[in-house]
C-alpha positions in Angstrom: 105.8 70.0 37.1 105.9 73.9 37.5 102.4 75.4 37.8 100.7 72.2 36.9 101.4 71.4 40.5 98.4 69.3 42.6 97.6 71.3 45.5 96.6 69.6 48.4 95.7 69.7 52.1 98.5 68.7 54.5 96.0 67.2 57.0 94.4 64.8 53.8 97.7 62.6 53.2 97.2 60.3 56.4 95.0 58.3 52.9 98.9 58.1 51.8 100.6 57.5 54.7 98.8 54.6 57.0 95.8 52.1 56.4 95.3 51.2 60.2 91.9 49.2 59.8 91.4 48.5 63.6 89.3 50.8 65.9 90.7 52.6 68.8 90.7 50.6 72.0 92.0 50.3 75.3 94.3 47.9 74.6 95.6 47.7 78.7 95.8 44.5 80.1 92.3 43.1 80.8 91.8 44.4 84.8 90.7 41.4 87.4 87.8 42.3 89.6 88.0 45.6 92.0 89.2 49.0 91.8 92.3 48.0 93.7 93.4 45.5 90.9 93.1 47.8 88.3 95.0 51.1 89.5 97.7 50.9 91.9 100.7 53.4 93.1 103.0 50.2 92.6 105.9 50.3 90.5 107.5 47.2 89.3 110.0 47.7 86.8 110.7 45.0 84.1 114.0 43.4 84.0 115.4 43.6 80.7 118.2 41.5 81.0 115.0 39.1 81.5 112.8 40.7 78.4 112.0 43.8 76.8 115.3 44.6 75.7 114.2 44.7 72.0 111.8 47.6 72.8 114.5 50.0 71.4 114.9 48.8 68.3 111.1 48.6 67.7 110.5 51.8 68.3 113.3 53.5 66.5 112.2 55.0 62.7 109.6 57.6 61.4 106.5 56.9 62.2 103.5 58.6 60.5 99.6 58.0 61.2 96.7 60.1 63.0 96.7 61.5 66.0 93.8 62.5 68.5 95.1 64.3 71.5 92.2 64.2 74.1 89.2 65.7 71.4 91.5 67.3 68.8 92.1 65.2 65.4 95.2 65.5 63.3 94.3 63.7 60.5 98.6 63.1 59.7 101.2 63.0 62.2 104.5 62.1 62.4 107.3 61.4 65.0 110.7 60.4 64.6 112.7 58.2 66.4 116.2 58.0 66.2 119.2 56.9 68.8 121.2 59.5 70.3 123.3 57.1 72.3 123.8 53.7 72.3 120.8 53.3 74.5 118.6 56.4 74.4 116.1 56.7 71.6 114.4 60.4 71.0 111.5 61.8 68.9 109.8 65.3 69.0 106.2 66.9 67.6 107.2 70.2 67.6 104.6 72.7 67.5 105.9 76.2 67.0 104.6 78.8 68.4 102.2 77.2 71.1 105.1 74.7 72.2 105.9 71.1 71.4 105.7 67.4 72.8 109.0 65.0 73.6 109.1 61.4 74.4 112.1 59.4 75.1 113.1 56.5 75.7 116.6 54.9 77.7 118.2 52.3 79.6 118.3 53.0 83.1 118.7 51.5 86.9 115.7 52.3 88.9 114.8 50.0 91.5 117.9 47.8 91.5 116.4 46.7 88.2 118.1 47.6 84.3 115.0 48.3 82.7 114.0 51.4 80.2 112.2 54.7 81.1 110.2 57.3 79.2 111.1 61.1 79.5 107.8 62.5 78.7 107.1 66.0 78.5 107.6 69.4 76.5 107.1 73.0 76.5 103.0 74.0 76.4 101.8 77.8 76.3 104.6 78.4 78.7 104.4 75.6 81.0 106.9 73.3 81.3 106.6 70.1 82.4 108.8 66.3 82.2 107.1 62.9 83.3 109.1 59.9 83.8 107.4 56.6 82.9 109.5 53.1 83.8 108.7 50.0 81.8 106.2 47.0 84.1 104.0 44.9 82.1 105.2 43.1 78.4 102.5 41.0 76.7 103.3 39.2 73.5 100.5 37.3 71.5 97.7 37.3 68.1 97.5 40.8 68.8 100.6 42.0 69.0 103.4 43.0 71.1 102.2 45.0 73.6 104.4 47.0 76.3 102.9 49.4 78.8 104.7 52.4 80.8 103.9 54.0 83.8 104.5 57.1 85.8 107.7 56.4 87.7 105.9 57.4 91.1 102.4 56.9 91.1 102.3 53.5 88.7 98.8 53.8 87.0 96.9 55.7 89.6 98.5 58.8 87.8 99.1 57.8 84.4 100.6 55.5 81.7 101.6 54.9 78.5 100.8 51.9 76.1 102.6 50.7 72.8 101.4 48.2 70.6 103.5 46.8 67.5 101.7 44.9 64.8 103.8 44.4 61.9 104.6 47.4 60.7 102.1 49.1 63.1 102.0 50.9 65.9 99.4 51.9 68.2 100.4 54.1 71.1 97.8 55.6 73.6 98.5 57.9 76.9 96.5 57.6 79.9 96.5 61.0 82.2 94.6 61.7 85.3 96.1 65.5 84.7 98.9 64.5 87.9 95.4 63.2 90.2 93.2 66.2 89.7 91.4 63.9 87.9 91.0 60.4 88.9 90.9 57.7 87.7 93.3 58.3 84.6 91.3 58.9 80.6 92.9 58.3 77.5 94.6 61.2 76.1 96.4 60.4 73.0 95.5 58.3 70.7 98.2 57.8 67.8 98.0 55.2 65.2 100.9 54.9 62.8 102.7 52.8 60.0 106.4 53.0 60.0 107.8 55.4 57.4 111.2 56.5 56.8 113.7 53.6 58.4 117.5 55.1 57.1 117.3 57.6 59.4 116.9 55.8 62.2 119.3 53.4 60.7 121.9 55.6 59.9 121.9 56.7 63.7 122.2 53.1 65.1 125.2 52.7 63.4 126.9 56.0 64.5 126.0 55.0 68.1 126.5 51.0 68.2 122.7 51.0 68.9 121.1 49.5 70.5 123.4 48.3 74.1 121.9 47.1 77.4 123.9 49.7 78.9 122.9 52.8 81.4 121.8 56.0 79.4 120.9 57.4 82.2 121.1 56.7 86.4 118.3 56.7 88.5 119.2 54.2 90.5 118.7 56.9 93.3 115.6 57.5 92.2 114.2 61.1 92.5 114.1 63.8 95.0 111.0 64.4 96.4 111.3 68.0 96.5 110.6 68.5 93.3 108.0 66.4 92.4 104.8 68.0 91.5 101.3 66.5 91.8 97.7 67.3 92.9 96.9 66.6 96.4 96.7 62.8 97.1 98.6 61.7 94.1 102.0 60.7 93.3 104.0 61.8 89.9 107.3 61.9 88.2 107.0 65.1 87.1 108.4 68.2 87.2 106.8 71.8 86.4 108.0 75.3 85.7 105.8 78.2 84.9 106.2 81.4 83.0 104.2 84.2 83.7 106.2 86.8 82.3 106.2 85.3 78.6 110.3 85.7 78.6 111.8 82.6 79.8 113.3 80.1 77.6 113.3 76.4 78.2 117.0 76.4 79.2 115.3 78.0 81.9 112.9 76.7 83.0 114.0 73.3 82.8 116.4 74.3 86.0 113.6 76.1 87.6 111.7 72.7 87.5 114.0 70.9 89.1 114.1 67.9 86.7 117.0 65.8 86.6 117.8 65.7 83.4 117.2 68.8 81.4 117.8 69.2 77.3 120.9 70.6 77.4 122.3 67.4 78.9 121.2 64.7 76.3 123.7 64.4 73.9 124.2 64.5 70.1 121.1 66.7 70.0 121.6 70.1 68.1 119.8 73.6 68.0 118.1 75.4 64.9 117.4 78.9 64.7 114.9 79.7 62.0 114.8 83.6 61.4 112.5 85.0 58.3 111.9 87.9 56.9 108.4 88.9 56.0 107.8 90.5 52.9 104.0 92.6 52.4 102.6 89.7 51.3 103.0 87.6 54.0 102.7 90.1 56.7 100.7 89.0 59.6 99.8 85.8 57.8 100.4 81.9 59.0 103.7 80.0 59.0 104.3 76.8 58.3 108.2 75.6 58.9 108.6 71.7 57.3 111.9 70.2 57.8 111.9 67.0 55.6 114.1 64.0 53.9 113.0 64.9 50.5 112.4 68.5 48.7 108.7 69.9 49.0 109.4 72.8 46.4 111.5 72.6 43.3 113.9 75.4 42.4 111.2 77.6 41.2 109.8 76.9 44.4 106.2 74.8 43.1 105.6 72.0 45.3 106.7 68.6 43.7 104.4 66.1 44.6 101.9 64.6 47.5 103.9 62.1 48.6 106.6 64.2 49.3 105.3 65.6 52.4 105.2 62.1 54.1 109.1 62.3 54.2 108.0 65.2 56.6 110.1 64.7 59.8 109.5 68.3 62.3 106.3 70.5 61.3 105.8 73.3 63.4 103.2 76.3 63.0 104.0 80.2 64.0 101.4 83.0 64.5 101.5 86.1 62.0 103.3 88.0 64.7 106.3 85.7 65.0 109.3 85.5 62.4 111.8 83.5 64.9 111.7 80.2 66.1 114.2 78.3 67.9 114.0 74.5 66.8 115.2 71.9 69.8 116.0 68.2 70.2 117.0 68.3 66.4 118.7 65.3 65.6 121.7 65.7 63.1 121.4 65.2 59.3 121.1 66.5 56.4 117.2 68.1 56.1 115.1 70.4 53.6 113.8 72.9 55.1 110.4 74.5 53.9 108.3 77.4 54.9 105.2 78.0 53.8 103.1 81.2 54.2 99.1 81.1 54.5 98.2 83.8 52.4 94.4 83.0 51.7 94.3 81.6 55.8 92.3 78.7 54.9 94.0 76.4 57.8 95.9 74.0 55.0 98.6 74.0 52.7 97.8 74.7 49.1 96.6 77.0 46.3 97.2 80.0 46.7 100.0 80.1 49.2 103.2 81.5 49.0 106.7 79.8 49.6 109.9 79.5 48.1 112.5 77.7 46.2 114.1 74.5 47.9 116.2 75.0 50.6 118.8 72.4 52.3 120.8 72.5 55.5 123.1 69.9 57.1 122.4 70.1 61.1 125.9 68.8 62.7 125.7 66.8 65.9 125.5 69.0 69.2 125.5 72.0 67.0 123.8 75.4 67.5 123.2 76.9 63.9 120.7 79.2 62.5 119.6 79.7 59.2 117.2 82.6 57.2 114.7 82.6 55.0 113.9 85.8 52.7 112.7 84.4 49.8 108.9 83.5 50.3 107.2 85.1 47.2 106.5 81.9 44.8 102.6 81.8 45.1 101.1 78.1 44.1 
């Protein structure tokens, strides 16, 4: 296509990617009468040898939608699901510079029940923090196939998670009370998605023998009190670490926290370190680092086409000042890799911007690799 490229905005392909037609909802359980039916510090843990077994092999594949995370809009978003052992699924939105967001899921004991957890959590502004979510209510009927998840101490007088799968929909929503500073919990995420890429995910399963009813995990000791963070009052699975300094690393951090399972523990995972070098052009400017299934550029290094970018699997965004980034939780594969530099800093990807010819890299399981970029001077 060369220069006749379309240029688009990142943000406007969510028109391409999902046609979710129903309005955001609580879509919790419908409460009985009373405060005291509706938020409890119970936790009851499904069975799944009984049901809700099949939640892993629901949720594994891409999924891409819109996002609102408590008054922000992302008009596209995407997670990726994949196994990394034959009962732990994982999927990342990471952010770059500012930090990213992790959720999990796994087969544990908890409670002298088998039943499946959420690892919740990521690294924000230098904050780190994990929240464990266990699996207690499963409701299949016209609507759906609805499972809820909630926080592993403080049930839904802290927070929860729902997931709702309609077809080939899903509707996932996060409840927080900010660990009971707050009470009672408000909705804070709101993501509606169709599923995208499924050989992936696939591809995975097979490697692992996914999905088993089989412990990823044990917290049949549940956790130690000493490191559990929450506000006053409240109860929380969660565990916190804060850097004041601006020079600790989540390796870190995670062991400052205290949590119990920290991301150098999870296997099959592998590392990325992205280093560029800046030319004058793009001094000071935006960067956008894409890892996708398909090629965004061609060898001249024009983008290809629109509907390339919703084979977009990791999208991260560094300031001007930064020309390193250290990619985590990066599930093996063979990626593209594209970095795209802001030049006229309208906030999108498009005319005027600068990248580079296509770029590939195969990320081997439990690696640590790096790769550079010093090519981005093809303006679009």
């Amino acid at each position: 296509m060369g220069k006749l490229i379309q240029f688009f905005s990142l943000l406007a392909l969510a028109t391409l990617a999902i046609s979710c037609e129903q309005e955001v909802r609580n879509i919790a359980e419908t409460p009985s009468t009373g405060p005291d039916s509706t938020y409890t510090s119970t936790v009851a843990p499904i069975n799944i040898h009984e049901q809700g077994f099949e939640f892993l092999g629901k949720m594994q594949g891409q999924w891409v939608g819109t996002n609102r995370v408590i008054g922000q809009d992302f008009d596209w978003f995407a997670f990726d699901y994949r196994a990394i052992s034959s009962s732990h699924i994982h999927g990342i939105f990471e952010g770059g510079t500012m930090g990213n967001l992790f959720t999990s899921f796994f087969i544990t004991d908890f409670k002298d029940t088998r039943t499946i957890m959420a690892r919740n959590g990521g690294l924000l502004n230098g904050i780190y923090r994990t929240s464990y979510f266990v699996l207690d209510s499963i409701r299949k009927d016209a609507n759906g196939e609805f499972y809820r998840f909630v926080d592993a101490d403080g049930s839904t007088n802290t927070m929860w998670m729902e997931l709702r799968f309609i077809s080939d929909s899903l509707y996932f929503y996060a409840y927080t009370s900010r660990l009971g500073l707050n009470f009672p919990p408000s909705r804070h995420m709101t993501l509606k998605a169709k599923k995208g890429i499924t050989s992936l995910a696939e591809a995975a399963a097979i490697v692992h023998d996914f999905p088993k009813n089989e412990v990823a995990w044990d917290f049949s000791s549940g956790f130690n009190p000493n490191h559990l963070n929450a506000e006053p009052g409240a109860k929380s699975a969660t565990y916190l670490a804060y850097d004041s300094t601006g020079t600790q690393d989540v390796f870190t951090l995670a062991q400052a926290s205290g949590d119990p399972f920290v991301i150098d523990q999870h296997p099959y995972l592998a590392y990325l370190q992205v280093d560029i070098q800046r030319n004058p052009t793009i001094e000071g400017k935006t960067l956008w680092i894409n890892l996708s299934k398909d090629p965004l550029t061609d060898n001249s290094g024009y983008f290809v086409s629109q509907d390339a970018f919703n084979s977009v699997l990791l999208f991260s965004e560094l300031i001007g000042t930064q020309d390193e980034f250290l990619i985590t939780y990066l599930h093996p594969g063979d990626y593209y890799i594209n970095i795209t530099a802001d030049v006229n800093e309208d906030g999108i990807i498009g005319a005027g911007d600068y990248t580079h010819p296509l770029q590939s890299i195969t990320i081997i399981p439990e690696g640590q690799q790096q790769i550079t970029i010093d090519n981005i001077t093809i303006q679009n």
